[in-house]
C-alpha positions in Angstrom: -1.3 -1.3 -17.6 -3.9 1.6 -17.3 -6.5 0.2 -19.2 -6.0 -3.9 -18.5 -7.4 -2.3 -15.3 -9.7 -0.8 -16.3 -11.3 -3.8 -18.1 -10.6 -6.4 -15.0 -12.8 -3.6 -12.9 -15.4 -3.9 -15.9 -15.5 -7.4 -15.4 -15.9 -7.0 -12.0 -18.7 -5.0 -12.2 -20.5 -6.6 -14.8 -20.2 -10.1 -12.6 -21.5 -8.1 -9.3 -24.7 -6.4 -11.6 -25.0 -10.5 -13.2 -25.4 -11.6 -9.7 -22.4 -14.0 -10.1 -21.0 -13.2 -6.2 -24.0 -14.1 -4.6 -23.8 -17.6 -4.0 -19.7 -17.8 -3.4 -18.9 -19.7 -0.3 -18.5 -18.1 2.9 -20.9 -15.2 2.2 -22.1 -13.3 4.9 -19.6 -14.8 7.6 -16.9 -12.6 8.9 -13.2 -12.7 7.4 -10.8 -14.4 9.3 -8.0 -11.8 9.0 -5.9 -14.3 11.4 -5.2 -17.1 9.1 -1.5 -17.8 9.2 -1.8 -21.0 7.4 1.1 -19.5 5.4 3.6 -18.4 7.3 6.0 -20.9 8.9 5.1 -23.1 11.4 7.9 -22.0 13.4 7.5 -18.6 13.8 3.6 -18.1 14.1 4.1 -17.7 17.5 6.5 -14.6 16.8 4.4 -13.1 14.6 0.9 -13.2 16.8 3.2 -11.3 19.6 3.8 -8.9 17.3 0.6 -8.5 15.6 -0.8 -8.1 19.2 1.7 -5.9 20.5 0.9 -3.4 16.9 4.4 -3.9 16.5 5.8 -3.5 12.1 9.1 -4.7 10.9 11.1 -1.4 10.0 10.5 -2.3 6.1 6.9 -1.8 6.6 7.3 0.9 9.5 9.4 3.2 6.6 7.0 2.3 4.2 3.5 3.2 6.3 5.1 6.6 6.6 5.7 7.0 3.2 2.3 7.0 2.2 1.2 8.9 5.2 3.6 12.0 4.2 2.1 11.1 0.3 -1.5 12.0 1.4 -0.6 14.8 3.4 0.4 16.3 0.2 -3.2 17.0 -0.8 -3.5 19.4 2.2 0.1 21.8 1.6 -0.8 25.2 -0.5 2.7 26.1 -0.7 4.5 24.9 -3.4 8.1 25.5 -1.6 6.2 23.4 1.4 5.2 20.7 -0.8 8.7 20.5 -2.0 10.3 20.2 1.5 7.8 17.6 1.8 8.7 15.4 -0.9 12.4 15.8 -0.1 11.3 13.9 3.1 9.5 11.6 1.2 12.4 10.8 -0.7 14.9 10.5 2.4 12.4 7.7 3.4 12.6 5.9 0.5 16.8 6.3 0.6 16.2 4.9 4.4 14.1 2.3 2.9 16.8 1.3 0.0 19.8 1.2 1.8 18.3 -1.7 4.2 19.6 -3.8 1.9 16.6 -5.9 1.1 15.2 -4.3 -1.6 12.9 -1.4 -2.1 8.7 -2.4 -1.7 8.3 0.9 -4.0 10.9 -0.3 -7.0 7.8 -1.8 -8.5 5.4 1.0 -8.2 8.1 3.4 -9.7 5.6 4.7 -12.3 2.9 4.8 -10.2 4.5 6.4 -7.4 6.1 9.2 -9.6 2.5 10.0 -11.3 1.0 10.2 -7.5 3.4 12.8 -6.7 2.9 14.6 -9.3 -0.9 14.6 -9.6 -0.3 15.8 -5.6 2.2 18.8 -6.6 0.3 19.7 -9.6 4.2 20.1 -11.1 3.0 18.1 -14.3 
C-alpha cells in the first residue's frame, strides 16, 4: 500500500512540474466548502444548523479526540506517561466501537498501530 503511494504522489508531482493543473476549471476561485448537493434533500436543513452551530455527531466528536490525544503523543517524555496516554486512546476507540455503528478506525488498523508506535518509540 506504501509504495502505490508513493508512486500516485510521483505522478502528482510530475503533472504539477508538466504544468498539467494549470488550466483545470475553477482555478483561482474560492472552494465552495458548502456544497450539499449530496446529502438528502430532506435533511440539509439539519445539517447547516449544525454546521453553524460547530456542533459533530458523537462518531466524529470521539474520533476528533482520538487524533488530538495521538499528536499529543509527540510532546510526553515519559514513557509510563505515554502509556497512560494511549490507554486513553484506546478507551476512546472502545467508546467509539461499542456505538454500534462501526468503528471509522477498523480501516486504518495498520496505519493507526504504526502511528502509535512511531509516537512511543516502542518499536
Amino acid at each position: 500500500m506504501f509504495a502505490f503511494q508513493k508512486i500516485i504522489e510521483k505522478r502528482i508531482q510530475d503533472a504539477q512540474r508538466n504544468g498539467d493543473f494549470d488550466n483545470l476549471p475553477g482555478k483561482g476561485e474560492p472552494i465552495n466548502l458548502e456544497d450539499d448537493r449530496n446529502i438528502p434533500e430532506d435533511l440539509r436543513l439539519t445539517y447547516k444548523i449544525l454546521r453553524n452551530a460547530n456542533c459533530l455527531p458523537p462518531e466524529l466528536q470521539l474520533k476528533k479526540e482520538i487524533r488530538t490525544l495521538e499528536d499529543m503523543l509527540d510532546g510526553i517524555p515519559d514513557e509510563k506517561e505515554k502509556l497512560r496516554h494511549i490507554k486513553k486512546i484506546n478507551y476512546k476507540i472502545m467508546q467509539l466501537n461499542m456505538m454500534g455503528r462501526g468503528s471509522p478506525l477498523l480501516g486504518e488498523s495498520e496505519v493507526y498501530y504504526r502511528k502509535v508506535l512511531d509516537k512511543t518509540d516502542l518499536k
